[in-house]
C-alpha positions in Angstrom: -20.3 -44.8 43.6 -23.3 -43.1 42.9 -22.6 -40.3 40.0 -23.0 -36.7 41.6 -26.7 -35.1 40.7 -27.1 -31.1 39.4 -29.7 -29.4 39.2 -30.0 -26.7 36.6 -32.4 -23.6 37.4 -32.9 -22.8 33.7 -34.7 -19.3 32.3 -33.6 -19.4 28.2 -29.8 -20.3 29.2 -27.3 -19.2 26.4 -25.0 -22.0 28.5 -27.1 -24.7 28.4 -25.3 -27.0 25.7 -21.8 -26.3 27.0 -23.2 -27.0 30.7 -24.5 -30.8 29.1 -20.9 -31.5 28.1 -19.2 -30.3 30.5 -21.6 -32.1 32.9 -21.3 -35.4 30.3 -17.3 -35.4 30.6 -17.7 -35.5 34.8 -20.5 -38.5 34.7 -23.1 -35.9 36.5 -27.0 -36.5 36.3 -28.8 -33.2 35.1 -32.1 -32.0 36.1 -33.5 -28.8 34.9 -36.0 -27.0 36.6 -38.1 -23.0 36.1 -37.3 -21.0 38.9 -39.5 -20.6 41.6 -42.3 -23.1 42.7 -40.6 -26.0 40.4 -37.4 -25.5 42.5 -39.3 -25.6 46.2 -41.3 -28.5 44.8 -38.2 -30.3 43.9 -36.2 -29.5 47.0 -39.4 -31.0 48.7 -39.9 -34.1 47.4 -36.7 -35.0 46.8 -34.0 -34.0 50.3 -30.2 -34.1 49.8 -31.0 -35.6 46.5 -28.8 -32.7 44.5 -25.1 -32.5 44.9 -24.7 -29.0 43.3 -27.2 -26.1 42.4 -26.6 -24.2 39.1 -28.6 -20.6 37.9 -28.1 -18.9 34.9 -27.0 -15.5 34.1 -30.9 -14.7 33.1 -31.5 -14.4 36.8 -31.8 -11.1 38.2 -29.4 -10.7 41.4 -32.8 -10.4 43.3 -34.4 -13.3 41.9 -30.8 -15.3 42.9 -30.7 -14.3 46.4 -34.4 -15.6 46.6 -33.8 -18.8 45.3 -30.5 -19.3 47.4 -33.1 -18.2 50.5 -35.2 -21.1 49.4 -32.3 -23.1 49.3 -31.8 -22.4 52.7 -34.7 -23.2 54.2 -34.5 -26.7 53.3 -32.3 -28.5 55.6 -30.9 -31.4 53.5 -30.1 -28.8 51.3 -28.6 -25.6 53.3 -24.8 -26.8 52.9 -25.3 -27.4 48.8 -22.8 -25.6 46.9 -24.8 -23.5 44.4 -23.0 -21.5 40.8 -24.5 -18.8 39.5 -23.4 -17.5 35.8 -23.6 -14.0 35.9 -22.7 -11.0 33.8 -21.7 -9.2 36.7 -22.2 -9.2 40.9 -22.4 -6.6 42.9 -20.8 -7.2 46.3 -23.6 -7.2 48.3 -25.0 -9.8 46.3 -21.5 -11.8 46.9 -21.6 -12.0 50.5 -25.1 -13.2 50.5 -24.4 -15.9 47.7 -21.5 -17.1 49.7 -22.7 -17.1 52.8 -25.3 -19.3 51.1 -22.5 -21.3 49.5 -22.8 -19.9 46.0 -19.9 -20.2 43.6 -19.9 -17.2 40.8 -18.8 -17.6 37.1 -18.4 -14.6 34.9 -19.9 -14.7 31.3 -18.8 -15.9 28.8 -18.1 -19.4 30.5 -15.6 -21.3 28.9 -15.2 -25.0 29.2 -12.2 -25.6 31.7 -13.3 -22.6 34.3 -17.0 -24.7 34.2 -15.7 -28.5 34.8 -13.3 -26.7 37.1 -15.8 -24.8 39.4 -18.3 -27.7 39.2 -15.4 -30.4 40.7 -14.6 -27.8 43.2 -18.4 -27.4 44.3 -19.3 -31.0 43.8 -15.8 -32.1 46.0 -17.4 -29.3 49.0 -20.6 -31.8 49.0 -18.8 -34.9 49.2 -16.6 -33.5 52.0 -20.0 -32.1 54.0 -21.2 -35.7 53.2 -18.3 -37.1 54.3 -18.5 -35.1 57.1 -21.7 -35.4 58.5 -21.7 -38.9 58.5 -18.9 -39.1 60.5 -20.8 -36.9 63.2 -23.4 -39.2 63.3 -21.4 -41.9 64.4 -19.5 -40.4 67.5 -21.1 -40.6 70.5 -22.7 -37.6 72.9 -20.1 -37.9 75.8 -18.1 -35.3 74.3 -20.0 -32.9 75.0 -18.4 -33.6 78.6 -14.7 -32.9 77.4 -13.4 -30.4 78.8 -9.5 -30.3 78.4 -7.4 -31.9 75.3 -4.3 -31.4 73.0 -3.6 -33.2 69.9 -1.2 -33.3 67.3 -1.8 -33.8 63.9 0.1 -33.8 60.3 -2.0 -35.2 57.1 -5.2 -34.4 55.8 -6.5 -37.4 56.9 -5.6 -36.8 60.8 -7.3 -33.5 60.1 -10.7 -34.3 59.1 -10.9 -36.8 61.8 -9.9 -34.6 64.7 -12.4 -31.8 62.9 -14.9 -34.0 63.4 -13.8 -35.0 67.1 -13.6 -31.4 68.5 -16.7 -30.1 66.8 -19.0 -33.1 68.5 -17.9 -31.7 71.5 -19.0 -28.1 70.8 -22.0 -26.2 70.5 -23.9 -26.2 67.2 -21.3 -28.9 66.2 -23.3 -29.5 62.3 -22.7 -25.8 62.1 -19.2 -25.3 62.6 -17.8 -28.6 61.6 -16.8 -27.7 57.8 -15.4 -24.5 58.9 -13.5 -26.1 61.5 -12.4 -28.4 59.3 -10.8 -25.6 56.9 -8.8 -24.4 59.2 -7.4 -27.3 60.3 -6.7 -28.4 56.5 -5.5 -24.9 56.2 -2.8 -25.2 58.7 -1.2 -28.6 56.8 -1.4 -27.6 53.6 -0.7 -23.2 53.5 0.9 -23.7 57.3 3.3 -26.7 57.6 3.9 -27.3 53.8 3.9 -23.8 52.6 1.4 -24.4 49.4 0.9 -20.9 48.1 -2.4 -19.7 46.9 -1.2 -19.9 43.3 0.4 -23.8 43.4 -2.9 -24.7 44.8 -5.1 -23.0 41.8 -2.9 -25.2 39.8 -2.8 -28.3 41.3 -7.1 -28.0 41.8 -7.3 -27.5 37.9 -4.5 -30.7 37.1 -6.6 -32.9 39.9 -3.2 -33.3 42.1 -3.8 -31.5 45.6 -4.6 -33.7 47.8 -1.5 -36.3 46.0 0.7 -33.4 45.8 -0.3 -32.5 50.0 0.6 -36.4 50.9 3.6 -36.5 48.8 5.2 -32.9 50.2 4.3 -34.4 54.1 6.9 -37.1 53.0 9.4 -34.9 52.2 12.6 -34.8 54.6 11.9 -30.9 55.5 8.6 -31.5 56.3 8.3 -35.5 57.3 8.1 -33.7 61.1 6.1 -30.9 60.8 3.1 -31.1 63.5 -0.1 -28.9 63.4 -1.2 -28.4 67.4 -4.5 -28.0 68.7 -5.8 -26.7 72.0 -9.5 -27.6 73.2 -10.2 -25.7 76.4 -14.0 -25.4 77.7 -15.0 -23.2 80.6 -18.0 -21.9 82.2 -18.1 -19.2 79.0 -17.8 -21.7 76.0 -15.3 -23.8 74.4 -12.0 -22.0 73.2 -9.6 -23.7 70.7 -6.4 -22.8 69.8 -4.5 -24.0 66.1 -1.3 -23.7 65.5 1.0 -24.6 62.3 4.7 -24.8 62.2 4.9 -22.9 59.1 5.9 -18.7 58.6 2.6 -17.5 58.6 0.5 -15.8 55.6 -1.2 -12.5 55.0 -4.6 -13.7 55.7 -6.2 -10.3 56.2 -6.9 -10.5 52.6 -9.0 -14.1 53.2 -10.9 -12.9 55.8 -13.8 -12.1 53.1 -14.9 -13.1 49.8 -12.8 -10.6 47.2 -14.9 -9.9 44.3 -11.8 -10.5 42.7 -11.8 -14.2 43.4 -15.5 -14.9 43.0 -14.6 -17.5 40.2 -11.8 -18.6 41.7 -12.1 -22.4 42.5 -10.6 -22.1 46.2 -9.6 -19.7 48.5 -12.9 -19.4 50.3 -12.1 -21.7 53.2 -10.7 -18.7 55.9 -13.8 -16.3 55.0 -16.6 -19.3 55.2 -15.0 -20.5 58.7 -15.2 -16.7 59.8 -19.0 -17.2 58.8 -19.5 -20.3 60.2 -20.8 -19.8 63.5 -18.0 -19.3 65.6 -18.5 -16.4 68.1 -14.7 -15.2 67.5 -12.2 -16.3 65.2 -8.5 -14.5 64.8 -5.5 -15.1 63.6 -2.3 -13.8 66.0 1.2 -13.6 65.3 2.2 -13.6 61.8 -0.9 -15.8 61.2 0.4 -19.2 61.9 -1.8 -19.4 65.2 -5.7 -19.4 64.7 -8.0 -18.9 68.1 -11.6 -19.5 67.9 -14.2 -19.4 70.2 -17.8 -20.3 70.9 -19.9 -19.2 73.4 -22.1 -21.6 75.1 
């Protein structure tokens, strides 16, 4: 496997030695670039080349945003995860980073909250990745489905029918890592009832996705199903998700929190929200997600 590649948007970085081992101890390439031209240059020349985008805290929030919008305009690159070290956000400047995908760490940065944020980041690429070539090997007819139920329980069965029911929607590269949270969502929060907390734990130790196969064994959960609904009209496609579990609070994950800027999950509900859906809610006592895109 090819080691994961960062690039380092460098202007007199206080963090640049503790980045380089941090980076060292997770087998990354580095390259370090000035803001600005050398960045476009680089996103130029070399498409989907980078894995993960990292700024320093010497960036104004201004000068941020305009490198995330020159992020965005490259398409290999729109769905890279980006961290910015900051001294402090303001919230309008943390909706537009994580709408861009940007990841925040508060200064000082210590070693474990870095390797931590950079895994998270660098496992979102590999999952796009993952994801996208997947798309790219189903076939168009799906855009002709028009009725379906499925029934899924593992992580596994999720990513796979994410990518199934967003090749037969609209903007399908758009929605399909949004669609897929929610559908990951439901197994692990729904059906196995992994709290925000365990999961911030088991991210940090490097045992989620065991801990999620090794709970789906377990007698009280062994049947547990996730449903899905896939309904498409003369309006759009509507699909309905539905977990087995007692529901969650997500009002509060609806949007990025300041609060959990650093955080190295618990972005998955707001991002979907973002995604491009034309409605998404959550009924009942949250255990049932509807979305809906307009044709």
């Amino acid at each position: 496997m090819v080691s994961p590649h960062v690039l380092f948007i460098n202007e007199k970085s206080n963090n640049l030695a503790i980045l380089k081992k941090s980076l060292k101890e997770l087998d990354c390439q580095l390259t370090i670039a000035n803001k600005g031209k050398d960045v476009s240059a680089l996103l130029e020349s070399h498409p989907d080349r980078f894995d993960l985008i990292i700024m320093d805290q010497m960036l104004s929030n201004k000068n941020n945003i305009n490198v995330l919008d020159q992020i965005s305009a490259h398409s290999a690159e729109q769905h890279c995860p980006v961290i910015i070290q900051t001294e402090m956000v303001k919230k309008s400047a943390v909706l537009e980073g994580v709408k861009a995908g940007a990841y925040f760490l508060t200064n000082p940065v210590n070693d474990d909250m870095l390797i931590s944020t950079i895994n998270t980041a660098i496992n979102y690429r590999q999952q796009y990745k993952l994801l996208q070539s997947g798309l790219d090997k189903l076939a168009r007819p799906l855009k002709n489905l028009h009725y379906a139920e499925f029934q899924f329980n593992t992580l596994l069965e999720a990513r796979d029918l994410a990518l199934f029911i967003a090749n037969a929607c609209p903007d399908t590269q758009k929605i399909i890592i949004g669609l897929s949270e929610i559908l990951i969502n439901a197994v692990e929060h729904g059906n196995l009832g992994i709290t925000y907390y365990e999961k911030t734990l088991l991210i940090k130790e490097g045992r989620w996705e065991k801990e999620v196969n090794d709970r789906i064994q377990l007698e009280e959960h062994k049947d547990k199903k996730v449903d899905l609904t896939f309904h498409r009209d003369e309006t759009g496609c509507h699909i309905i998700v539905k977990d087995q579990g007692n529901g969650f609070d997500w009002q509060d994950y609806l949007t990025i929190s300041p609060d959990r800027i650093a955080h190295s999950h618990g972005r998955g509900i707001a991002l979907a929200a973002m995604a491009g859906f034309t409605k998404m809610e959550y009924r009942g006592c949250g255990n049932e997600v509807y979305i809906f895109l307009e044709v």
